[in-house]
C-alpha positions as CSV (number, residue, x, y, z in Angstrom):
1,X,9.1,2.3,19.7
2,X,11.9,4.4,19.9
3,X,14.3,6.7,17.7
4,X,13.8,7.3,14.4
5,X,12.9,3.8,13.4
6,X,9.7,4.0,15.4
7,X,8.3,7.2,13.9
8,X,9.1,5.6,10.3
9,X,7.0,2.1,11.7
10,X,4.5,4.9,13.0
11,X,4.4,6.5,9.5
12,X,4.2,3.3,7.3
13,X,1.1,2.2,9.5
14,X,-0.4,5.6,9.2
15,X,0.3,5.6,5.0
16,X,-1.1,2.3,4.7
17,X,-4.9,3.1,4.5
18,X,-4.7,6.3,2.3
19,X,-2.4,4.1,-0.2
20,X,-4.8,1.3,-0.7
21,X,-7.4,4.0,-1.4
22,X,-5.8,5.3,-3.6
23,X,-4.9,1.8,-5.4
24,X,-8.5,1.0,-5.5
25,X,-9.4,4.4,-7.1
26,X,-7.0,3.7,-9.2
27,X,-8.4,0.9,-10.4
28,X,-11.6,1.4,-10.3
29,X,-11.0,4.9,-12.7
30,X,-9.0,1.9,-14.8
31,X,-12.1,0.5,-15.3
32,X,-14.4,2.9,-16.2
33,X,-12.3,5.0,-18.3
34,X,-9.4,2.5,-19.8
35,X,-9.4,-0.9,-21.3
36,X,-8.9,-3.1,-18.3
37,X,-11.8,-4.3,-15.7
38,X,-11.1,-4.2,-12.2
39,X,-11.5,-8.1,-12.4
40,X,-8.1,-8.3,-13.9
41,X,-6.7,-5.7,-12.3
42,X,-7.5,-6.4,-8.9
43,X,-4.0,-8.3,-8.2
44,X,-2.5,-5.2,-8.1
45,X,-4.0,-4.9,-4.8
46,X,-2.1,-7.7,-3.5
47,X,0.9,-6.4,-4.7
48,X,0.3,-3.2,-3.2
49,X,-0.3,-4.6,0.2
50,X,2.7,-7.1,0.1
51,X,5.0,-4.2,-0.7
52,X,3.3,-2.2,1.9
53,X,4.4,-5.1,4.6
54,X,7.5,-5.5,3.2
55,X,8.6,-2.3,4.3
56,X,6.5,-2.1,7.3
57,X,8.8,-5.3,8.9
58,X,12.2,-3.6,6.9
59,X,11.7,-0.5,9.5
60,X,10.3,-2.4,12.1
61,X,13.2,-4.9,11.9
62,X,16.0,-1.9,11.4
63,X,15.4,-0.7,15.1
């Protein structure tokens, strides 16, 4: 890693774990407190984690 795009690869890998915590706090606070269950809200997970890649490999592949 080198340059700028290596410390924004370094800094979506190091974002990635508090993000999904907070997506399944999220989620989980959806389902106690609002009208959803976290059995039809769990795709939003997936989402989360596609986006999360997608933008991992953007600044990976802009250096």
């Amino acid at each position: 890693m080198n340059g700028a795009n290596g410390v924004q690869g370094s800094l979506m890998r190091a974002m990635r774990g508090p993000i999904l915590l907070i997506t399944v706090g999220t989620l989980f606070a959806i389902d106690h407190v609002g009208p959803y269950a976290f059995s039809t809200t769990w795709p939003a997970l997936l989402i989360v984690i596609g986006v999360m890649k997608l933008l991992e490999r953007a600044t990976a592949s802009a250096s």
